[in-house]
C-alpha positions in Angstrom: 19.6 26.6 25.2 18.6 23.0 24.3 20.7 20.7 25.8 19.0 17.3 24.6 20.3 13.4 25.2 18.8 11.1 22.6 17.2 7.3 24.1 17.5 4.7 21.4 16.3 1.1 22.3 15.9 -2.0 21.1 14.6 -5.1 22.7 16.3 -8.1 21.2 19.6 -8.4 18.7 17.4 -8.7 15.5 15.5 -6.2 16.1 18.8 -4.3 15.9 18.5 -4.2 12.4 15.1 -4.3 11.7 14.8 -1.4 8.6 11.5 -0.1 10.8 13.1 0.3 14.2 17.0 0.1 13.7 18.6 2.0 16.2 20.5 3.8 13.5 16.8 5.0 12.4 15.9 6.2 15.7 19.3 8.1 15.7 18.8 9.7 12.3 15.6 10.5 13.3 15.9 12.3 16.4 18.9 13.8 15.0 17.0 15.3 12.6 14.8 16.7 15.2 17.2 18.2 17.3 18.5 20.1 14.3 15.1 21.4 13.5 15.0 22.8 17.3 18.2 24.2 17.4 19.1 21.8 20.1 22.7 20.7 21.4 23.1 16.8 21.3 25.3 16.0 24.8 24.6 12.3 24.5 23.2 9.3 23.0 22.1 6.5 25.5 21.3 3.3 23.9 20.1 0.1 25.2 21.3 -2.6 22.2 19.2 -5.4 22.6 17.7 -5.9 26.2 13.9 -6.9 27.2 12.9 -3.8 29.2 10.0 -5.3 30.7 10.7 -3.3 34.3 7.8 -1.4 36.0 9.7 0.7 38.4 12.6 3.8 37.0 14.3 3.1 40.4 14.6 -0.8 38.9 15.2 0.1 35.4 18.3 2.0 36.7 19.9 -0.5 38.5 19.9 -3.0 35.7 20.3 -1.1 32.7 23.3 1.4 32.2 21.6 3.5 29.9 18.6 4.4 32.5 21.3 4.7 34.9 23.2 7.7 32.7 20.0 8.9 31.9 19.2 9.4 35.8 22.6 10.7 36.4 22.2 13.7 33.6 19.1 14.7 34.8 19.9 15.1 38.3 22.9 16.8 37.4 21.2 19.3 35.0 23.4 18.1 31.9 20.1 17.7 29.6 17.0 19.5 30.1 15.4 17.2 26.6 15.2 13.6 26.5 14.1 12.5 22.7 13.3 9.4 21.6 11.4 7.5 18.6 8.6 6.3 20.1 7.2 5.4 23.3 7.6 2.1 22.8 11.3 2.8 22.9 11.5 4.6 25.8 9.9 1.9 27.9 8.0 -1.9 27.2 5.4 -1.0 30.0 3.4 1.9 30.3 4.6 2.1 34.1 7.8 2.5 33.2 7.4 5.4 30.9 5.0 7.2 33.2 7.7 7.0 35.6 10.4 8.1 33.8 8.8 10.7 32.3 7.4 12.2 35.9 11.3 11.6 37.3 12.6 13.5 34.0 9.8 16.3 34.4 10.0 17.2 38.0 14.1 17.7 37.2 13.3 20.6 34.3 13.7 18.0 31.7 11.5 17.7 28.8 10.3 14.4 26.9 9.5 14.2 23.2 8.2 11.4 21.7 8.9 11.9 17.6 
């Protein structure tokens, strides 16, 4: 069984509601590919509107709630996918994506990048 959290990010208030990258876009959109899958949605983390420009997971935890429930579902086993839009919503710097992904992956818990 798929048990899935969805990651939806945005970087600044405006961007919000930006038609192209509207966190109610990346919701619809990874919904839609959890249905395809057959996947179980247990939660949606989103960050609404905060500059994620953070290199280090361990950092991006302690200042942003969402990265914080996403640790706290991995190491718990809750979700075994993390989907989000792009990578550029998963992370601003490619150090914090590696790292996240590597933390998510060592758990037993998939990324996919729609």
């Amino acid at each position: 069984m798929i048990r899935a959290a969805i990651l939806r990010a945005v970087s600044s208030k405006p961007q919000a509601r930006e038609e192209k990258i509207s966190l109610e876009l990346q919701l619809s959109t990874c919904e839609a590919k959890l249905k395809d899958i057959s996947a179980t949605l247990i939660e949606v983390l989103t960050i609404p509107g905060k500059s994620r420009d953070i290199d280090l997971f361990e950092e991006a935890v302690r200042e942003i709630e969402a990265y914080a429930r996403l640790k706290e579902l991995v190491d718990k086993g809750e979700i075994n996918l993390l989907i989000f839009y792009n990578k550029s919503r998963l992370a601003r710097t490619l150090a914090l994506g590696v790292g996240i992904a590597a933390y998510c992956q060592r758990r037993g818990c998939a990324i996919y990048d729609v």
